[in-house]
DRENKOL-574365 format. One record per residue: residue number from 1; residue in three letters; chain; x, y, z of N, C-alpha, C in turn. Coordinates in nm, 2 decimals, decimal comma. Example, Ala and Ser with C-alpha at 12.3 -4.5 7.8 and 13.67 -1.06 7.14 Angstrom:
<node num="1" residu="Ala" chaine="A" n_X="1,32" n_Y="-0,57" n_Z="0,78" ca_X="1,23" ca_Y="-0,45" ca_Z="0,78" c_X="1,32" c_Y="-0,33" c_Z="0,78"/>
<node num="2" residu="Ser" chaine="A" n_X="1,28" n_Y="-0,22" n_Z="0,71" ca_X="1,37" ca_Y="-0,11" ca_Z="0,71" c_X="1,29" c_Y="0,00" c_Z="0,79"/>
***
This chain:
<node num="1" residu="Unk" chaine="A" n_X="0,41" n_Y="-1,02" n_Z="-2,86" ca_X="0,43" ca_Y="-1,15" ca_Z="-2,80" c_X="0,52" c_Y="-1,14" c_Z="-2,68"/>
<node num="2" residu="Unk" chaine="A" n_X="0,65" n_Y="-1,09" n_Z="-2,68" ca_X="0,73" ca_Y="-1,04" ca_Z="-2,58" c_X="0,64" c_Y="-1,01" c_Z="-2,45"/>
<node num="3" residu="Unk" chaine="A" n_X="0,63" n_Y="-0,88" n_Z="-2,49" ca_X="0,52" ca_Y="-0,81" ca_Z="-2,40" c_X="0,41" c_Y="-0,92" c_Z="-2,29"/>
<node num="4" residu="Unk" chaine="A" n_X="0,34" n_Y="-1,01" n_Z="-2,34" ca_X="0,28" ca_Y="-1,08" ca_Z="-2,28" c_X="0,35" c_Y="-1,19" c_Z="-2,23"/>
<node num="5" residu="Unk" chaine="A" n_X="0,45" n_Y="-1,24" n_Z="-2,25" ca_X="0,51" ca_Y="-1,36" ca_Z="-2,16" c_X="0,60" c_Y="-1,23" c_Z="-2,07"/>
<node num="6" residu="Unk" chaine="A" n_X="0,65" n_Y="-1,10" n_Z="-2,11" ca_X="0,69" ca_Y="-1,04" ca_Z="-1,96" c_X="0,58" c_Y="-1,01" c_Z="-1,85"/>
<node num="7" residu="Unk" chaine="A" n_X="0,48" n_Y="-1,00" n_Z="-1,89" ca_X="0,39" ca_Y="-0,99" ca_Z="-1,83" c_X="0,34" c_Y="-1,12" c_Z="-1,72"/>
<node num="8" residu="Unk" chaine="A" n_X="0,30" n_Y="-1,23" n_Z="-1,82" ca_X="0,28" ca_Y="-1,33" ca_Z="-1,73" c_X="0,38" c_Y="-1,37" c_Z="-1,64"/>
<node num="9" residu="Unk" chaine="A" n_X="0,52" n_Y="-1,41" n_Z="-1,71" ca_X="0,62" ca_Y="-1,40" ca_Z="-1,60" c_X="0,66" c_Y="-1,32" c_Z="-1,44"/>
<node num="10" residu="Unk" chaine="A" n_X="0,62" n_Y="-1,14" n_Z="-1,47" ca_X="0,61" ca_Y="-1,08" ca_Z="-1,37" c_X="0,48" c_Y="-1,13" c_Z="-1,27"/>
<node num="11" residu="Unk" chaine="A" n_X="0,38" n_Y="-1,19" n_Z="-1,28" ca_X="0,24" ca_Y="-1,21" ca_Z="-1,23" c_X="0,28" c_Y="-1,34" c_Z="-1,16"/>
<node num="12" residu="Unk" chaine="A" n_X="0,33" n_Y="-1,42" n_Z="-1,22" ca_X="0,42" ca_Y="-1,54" ca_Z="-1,16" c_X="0,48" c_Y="-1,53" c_Z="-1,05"/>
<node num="13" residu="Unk" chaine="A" n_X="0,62" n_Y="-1,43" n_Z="-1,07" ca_X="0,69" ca_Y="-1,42" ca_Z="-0,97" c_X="0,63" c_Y="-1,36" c_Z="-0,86"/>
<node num="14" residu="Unk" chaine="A" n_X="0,52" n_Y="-1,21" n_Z="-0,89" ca_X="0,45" ca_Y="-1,17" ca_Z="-0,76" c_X="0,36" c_Y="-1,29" c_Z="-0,72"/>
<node num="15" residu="Unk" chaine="A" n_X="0,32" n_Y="-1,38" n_Z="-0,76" ca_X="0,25" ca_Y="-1,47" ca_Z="-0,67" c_X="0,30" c_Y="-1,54" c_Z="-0,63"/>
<node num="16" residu="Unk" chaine="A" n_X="0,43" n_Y="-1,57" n_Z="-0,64" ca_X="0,51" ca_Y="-1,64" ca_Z="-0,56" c_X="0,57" c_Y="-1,61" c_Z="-0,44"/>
<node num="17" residu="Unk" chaine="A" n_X="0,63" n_Y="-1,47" n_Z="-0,49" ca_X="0,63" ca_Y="-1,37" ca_Z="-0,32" c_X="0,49" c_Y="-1,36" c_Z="-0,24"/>
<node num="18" residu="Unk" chaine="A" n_X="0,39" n_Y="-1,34" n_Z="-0,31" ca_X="0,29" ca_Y="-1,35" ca_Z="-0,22" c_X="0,29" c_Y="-1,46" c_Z="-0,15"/>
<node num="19" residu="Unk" chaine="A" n_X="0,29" n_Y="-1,57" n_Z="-0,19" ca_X="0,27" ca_Y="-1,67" ca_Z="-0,14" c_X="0,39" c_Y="-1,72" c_Z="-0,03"/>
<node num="20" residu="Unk" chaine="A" n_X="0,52" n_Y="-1,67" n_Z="-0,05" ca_X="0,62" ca_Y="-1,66" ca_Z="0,05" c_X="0,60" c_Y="-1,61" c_Z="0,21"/>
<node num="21" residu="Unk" chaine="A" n_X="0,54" n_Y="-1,49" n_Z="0,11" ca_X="0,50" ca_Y="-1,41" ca_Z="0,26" c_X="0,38" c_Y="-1,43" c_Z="0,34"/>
<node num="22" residu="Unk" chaine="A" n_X="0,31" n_Y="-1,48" n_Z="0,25" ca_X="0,18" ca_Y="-1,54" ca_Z="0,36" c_X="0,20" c_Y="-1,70" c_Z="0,42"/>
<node num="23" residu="Unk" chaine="A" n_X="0,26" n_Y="-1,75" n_Z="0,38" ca_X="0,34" ca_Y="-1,91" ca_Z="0,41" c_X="0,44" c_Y="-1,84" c_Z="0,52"/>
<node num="24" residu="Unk" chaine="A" n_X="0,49" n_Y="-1,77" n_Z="0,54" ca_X="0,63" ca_Y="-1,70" ca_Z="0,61" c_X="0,53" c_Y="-1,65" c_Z="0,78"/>
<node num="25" residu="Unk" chaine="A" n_X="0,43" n_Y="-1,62" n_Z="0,72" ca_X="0,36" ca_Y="-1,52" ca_Z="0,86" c_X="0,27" c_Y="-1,62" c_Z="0,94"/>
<node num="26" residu="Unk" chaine="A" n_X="0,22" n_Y="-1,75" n_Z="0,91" ca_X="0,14" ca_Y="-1,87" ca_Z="0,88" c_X="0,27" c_Y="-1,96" c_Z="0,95"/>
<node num="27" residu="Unk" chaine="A" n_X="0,41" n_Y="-1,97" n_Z="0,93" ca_X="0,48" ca_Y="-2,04" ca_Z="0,99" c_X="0,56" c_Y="-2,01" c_Z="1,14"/>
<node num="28" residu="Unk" chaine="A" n_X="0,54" n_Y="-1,83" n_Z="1,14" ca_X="0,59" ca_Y="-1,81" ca_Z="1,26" c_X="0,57" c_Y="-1,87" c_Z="1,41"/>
<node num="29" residu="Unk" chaine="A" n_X="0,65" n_Y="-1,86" n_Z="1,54" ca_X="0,53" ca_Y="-1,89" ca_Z="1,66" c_X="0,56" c_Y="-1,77" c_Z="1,75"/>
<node num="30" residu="Unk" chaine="A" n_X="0,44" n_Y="-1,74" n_Z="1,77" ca_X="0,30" ca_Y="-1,76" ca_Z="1,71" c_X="0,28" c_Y="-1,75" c_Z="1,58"/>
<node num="31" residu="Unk" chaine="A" n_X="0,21" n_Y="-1,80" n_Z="1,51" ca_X="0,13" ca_Y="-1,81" ca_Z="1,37" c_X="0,06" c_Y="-1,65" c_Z="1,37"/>
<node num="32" residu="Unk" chaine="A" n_X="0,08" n_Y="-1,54" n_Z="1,26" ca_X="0,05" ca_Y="-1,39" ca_Z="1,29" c_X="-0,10" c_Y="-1,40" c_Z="1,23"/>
<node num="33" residu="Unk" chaine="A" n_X="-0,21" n_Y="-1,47" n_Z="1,31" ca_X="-0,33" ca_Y="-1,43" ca_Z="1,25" c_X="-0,40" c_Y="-1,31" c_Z="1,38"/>
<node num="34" residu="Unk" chaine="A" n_X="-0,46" n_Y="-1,23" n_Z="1,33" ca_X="-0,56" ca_Y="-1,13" ca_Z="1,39" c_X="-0,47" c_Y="-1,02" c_Z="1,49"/>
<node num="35" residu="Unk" chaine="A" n_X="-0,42" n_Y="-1,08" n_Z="1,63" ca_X="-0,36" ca_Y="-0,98" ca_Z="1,74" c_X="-0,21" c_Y="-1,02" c_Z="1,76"/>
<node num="36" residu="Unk" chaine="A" n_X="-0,17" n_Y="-1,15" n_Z="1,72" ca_X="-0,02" ca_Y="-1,14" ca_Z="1,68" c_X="0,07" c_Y="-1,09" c_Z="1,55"/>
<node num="37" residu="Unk" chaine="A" n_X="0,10" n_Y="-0,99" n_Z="1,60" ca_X="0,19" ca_Y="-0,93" ca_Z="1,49" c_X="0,35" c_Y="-0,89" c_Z="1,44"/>
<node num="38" residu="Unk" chaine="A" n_X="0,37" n_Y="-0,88" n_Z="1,34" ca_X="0,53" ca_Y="-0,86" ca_Z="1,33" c_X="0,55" c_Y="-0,69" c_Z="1,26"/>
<node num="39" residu="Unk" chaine="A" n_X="0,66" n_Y="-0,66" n_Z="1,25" ca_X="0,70" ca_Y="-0,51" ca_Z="1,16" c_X="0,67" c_Y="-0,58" c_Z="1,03"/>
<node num="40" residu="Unk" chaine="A" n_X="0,61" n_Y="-0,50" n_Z="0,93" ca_X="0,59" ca_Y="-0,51" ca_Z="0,80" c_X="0,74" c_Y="-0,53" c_Z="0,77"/>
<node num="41" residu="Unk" chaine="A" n_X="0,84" n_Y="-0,46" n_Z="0,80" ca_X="1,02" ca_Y="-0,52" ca_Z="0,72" c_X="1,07" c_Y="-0,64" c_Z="0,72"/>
<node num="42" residu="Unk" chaine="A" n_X="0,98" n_Y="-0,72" n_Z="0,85" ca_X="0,99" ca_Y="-0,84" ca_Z="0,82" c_X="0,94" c_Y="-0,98" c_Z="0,73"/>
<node num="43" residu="Unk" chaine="A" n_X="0,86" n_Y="-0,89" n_Z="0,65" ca_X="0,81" ca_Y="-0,96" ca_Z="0,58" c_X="0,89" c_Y="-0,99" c_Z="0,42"/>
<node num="44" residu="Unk" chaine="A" n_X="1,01" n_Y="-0,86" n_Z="0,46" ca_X="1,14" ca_Y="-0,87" ca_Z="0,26" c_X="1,21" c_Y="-0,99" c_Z="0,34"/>
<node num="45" residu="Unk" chaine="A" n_X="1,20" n_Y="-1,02" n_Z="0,47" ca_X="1,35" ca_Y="-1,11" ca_Z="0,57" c_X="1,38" c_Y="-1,24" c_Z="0,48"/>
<node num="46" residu="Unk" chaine="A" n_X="1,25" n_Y="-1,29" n_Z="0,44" ca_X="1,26" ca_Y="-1,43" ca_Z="0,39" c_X="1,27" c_Y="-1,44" c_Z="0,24"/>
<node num="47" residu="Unk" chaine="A" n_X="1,28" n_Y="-1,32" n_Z="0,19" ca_X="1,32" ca_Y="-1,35" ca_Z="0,04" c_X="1,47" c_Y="-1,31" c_Z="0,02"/>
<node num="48" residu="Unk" chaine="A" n_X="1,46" n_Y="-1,36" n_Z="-0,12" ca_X="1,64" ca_Y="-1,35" ca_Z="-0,21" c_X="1,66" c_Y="-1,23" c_Z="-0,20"/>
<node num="49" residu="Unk" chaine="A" n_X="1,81" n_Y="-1,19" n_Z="-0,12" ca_X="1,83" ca_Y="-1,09" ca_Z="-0,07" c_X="1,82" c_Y="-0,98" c_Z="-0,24"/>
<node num="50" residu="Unk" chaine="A" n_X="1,87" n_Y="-1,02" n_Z="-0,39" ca_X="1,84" ca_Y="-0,95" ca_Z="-0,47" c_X="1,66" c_Y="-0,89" c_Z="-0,48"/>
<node num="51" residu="Unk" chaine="A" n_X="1,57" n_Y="-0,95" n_Z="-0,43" ca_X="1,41" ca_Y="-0,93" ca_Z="-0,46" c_X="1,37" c_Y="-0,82" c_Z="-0,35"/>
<node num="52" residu="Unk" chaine="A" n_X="1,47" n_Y="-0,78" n_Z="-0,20" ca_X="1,45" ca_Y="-0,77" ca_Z="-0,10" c_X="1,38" c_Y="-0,63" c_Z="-0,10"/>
<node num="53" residu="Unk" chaine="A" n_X="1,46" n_Y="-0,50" n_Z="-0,21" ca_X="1,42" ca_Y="-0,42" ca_Z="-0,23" c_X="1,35" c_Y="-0,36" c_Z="-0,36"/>
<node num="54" residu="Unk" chaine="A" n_X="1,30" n_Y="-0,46" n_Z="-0,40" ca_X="1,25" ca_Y="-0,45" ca_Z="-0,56" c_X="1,08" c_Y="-0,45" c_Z="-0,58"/>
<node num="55" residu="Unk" chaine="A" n_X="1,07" n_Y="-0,33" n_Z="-0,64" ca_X="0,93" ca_Y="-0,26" ca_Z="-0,68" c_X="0,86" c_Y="-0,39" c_Z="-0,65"/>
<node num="56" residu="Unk" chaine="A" n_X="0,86" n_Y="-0,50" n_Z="-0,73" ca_X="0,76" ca_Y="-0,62" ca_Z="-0,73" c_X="0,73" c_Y="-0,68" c_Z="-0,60"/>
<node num="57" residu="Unk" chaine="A" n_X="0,82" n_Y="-0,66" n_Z="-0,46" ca_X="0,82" ca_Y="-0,69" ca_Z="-0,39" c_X="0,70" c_Y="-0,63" c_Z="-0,30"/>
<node num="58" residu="Unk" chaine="A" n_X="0,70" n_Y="-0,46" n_Z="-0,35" ca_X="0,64" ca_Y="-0,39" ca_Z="-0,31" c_X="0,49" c_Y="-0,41" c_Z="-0,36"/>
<node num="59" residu="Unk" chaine="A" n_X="0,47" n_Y="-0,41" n_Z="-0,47" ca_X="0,37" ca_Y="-0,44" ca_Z="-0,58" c_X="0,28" c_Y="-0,57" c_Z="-0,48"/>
<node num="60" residu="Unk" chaine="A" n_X="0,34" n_Y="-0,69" n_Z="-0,48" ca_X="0,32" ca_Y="-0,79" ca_Z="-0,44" c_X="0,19" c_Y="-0,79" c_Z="-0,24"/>
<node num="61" residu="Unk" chaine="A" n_X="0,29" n_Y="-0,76" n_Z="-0,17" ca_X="0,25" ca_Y="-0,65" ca_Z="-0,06" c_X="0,11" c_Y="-0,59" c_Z="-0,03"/>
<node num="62" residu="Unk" chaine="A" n_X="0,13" n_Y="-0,50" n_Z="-0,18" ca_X="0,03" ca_Y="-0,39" ca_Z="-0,19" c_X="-0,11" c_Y="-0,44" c_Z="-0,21"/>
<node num="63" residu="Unk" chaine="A" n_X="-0,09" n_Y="-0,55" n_Z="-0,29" ca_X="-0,18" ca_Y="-0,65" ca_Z="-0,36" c_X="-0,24" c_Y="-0,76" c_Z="-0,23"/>
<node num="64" residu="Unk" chaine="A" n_X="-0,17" n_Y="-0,76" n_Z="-0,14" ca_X="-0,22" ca_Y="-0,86" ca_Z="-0,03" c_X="-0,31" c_Y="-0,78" c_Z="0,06"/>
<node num="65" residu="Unk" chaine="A" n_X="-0,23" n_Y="-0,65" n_Z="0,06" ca_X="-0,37" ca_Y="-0,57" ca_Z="0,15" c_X="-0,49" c_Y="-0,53" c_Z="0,08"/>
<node num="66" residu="Unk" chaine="A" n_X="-0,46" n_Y="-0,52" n_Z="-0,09" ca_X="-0,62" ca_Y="-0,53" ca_Z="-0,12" c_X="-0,69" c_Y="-0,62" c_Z="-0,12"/>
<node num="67" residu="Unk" chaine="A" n_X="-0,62" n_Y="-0,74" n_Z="-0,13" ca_X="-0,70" ca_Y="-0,86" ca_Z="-0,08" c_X="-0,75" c_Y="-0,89" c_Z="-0,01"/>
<node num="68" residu="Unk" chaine="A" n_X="-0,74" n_Y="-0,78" n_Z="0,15" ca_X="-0,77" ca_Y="-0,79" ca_Z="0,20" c_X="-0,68" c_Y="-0,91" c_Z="0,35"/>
<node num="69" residu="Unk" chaine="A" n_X="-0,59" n_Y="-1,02" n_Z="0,28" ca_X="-0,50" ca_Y="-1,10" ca_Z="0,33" c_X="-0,46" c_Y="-1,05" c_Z="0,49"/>
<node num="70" residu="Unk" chaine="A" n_X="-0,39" n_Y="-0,90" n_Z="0,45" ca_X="-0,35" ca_Y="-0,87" ca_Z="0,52" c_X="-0,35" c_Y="-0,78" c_Z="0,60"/>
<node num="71" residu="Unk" chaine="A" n_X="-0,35" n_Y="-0,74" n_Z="0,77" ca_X="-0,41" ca_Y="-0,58" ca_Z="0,80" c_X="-0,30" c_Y="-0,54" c_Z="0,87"/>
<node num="72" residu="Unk" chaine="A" n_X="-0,27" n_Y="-0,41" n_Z="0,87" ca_X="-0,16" ca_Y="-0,30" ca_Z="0,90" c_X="-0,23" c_Y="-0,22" c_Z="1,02"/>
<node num="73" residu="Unk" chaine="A" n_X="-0,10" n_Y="-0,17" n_Z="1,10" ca_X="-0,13" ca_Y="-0,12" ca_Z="1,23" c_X="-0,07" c_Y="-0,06" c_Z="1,27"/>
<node num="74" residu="Unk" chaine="A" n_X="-0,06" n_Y="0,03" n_Z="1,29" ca_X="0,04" ca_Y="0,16" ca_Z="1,37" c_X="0,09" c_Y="0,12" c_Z="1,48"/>
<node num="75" residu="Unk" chaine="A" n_X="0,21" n_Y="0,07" n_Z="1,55" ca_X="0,25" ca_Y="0,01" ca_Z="1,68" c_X="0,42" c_Y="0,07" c_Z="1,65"/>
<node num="76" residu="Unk" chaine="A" n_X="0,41" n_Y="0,18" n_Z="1,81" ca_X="0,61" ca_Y="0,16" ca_Z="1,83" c_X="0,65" c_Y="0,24" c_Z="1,74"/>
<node num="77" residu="Unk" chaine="A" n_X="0,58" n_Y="0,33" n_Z="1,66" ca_X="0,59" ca_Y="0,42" ca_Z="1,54" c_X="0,62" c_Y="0,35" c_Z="1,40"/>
<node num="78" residu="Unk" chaine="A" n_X="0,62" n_Y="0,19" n_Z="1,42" ca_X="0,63" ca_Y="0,13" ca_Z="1,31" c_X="0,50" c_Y="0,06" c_Z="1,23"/>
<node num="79" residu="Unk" chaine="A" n_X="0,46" n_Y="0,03" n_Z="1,11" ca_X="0,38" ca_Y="-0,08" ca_Z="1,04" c_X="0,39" c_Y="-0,23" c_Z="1,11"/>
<node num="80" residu="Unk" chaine="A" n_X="0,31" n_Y="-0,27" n_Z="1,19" ca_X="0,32" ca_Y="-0,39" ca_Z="1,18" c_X="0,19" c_Y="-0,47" c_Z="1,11"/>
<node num="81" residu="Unk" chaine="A" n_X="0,21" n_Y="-0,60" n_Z="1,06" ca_X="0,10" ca_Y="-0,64" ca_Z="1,01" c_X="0,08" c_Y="-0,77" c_Z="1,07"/>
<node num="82" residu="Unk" chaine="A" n_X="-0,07" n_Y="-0,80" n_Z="1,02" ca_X="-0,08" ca_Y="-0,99" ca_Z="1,07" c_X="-0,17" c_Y="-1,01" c_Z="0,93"/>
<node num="83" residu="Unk" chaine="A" n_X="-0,18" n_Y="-1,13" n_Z="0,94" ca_X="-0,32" ca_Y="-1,20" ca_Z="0,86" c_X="-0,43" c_Y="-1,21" c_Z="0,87"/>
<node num="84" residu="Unk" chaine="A" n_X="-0,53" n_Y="-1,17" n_Z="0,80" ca_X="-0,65" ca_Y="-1,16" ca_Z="0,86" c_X="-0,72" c_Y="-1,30" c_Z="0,86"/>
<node num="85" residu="Unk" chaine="A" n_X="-0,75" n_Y="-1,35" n_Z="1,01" ca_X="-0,85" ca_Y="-1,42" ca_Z="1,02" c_X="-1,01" c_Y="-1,42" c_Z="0,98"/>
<node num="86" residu="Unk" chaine="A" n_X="-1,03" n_Y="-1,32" n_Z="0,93" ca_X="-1,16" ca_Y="-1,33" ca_Z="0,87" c_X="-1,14" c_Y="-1,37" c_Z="0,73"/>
<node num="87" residu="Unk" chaine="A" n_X="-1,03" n_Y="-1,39" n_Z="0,65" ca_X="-0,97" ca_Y="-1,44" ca_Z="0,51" c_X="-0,93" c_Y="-1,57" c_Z="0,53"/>
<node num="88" residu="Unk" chaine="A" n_X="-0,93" n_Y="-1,62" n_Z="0,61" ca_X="-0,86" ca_Y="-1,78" ca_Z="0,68" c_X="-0,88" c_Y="-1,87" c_Z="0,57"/>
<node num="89" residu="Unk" chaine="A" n_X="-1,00" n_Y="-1,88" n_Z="0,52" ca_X="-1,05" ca_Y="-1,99" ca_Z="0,44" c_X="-0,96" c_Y="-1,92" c_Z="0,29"/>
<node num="90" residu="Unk" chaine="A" n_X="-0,99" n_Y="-1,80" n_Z="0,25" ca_X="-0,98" ca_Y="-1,79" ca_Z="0,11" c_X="-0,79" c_Y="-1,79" c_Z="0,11"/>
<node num="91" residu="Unk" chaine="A" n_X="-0,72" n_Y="-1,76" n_Z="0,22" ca_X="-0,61" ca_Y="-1,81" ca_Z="0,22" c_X="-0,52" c_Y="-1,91" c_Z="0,23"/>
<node num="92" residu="Unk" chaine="A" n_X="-0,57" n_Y="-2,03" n_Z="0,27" ca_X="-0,58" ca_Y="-2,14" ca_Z="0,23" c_X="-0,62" c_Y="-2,17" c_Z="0,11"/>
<node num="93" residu="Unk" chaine="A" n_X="-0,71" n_Y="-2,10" n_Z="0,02" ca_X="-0,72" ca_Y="-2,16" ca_Z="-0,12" c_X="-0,63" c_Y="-2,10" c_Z="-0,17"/>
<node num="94" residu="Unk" chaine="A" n_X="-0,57" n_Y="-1,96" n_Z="-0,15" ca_X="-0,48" ca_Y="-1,91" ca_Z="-0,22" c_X="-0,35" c_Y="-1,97" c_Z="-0,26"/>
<node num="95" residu="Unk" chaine="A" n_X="-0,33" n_Y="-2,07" n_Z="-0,10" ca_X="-0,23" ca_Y="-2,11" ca_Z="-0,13" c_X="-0,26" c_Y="-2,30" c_Z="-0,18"/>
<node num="96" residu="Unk" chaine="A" n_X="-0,35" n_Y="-2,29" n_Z="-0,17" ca_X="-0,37" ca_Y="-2,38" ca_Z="-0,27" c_X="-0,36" c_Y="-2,52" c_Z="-0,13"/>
<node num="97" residu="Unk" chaine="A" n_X="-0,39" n_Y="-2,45" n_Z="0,00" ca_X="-0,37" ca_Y="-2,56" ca_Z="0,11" c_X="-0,52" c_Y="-2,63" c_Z="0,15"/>
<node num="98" residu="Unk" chaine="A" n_X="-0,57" n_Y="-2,75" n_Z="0,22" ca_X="-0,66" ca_Y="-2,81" ca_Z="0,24" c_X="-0,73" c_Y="-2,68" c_Z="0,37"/>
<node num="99" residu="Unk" chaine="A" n_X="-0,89" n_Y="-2,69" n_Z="0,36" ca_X="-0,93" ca_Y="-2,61" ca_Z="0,52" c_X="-0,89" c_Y="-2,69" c_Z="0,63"/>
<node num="100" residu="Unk" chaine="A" n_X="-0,86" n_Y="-2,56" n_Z="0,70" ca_X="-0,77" ca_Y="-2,62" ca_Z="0,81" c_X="-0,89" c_Y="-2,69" c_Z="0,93"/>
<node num="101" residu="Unk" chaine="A" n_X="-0,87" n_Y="-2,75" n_Z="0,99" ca_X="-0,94" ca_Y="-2,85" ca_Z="1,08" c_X="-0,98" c_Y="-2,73" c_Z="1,19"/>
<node num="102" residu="Unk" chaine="A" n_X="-1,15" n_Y="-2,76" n_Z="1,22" ca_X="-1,19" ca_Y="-2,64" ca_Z="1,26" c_X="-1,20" c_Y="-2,73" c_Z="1,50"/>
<node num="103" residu="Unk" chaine="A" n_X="-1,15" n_Y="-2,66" n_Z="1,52" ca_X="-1,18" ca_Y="-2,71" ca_Z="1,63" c_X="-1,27" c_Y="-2,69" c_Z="1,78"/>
***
């Protein structure tokens, strides 16, 4: 029983960092979808300085690029990343936001 409430609790908290960081990249200006990008380090900036370097954090991340959420890019010898606009829609459901007004 343990075991399964640590479990759902860890799955919790990573979807909440997920959801930080894709709310975090979605608020910037520019907004980081497709060719605006930032350094991937900026993406620990906006969490609780305790979570900043913590596996889940990592975990979390790793899970957004299989998602596909997110795409990585070699620039300046650093990682930077953006949001992928071809996920636009299913990230808005992720975060549980209305489709955004197509114009």
């Amino acid at each position: 029983m343990f075991i399964y409430w640590f479990v759902l609790i860890f799955e919790m908290e990573q979807r909440a960092i997920q959801e930080k960081i894709l709310r975090k990249l979605m608020s910037m200006n520019p907004p980081k979808w497709g060719n605006p990008h930032t350094e991937e380090d900026n993406l620990r900036k906006g969490l609780p300085k305790h979570l900043r370097g913590a596996k889940i954090v990592q975990n979390a991340i790793d899970e957004l690029y299989k998602m596909e959420f997110l795409t990585k890019l070699k620039k300046t010898g650093e990682w930077h990343v953006s949001l992928n606009p071809g996920k636009k829609e299913e990230i808005y459901r992720f975060l549980g936001l209305p489709p955004e007004e197509r114009r």
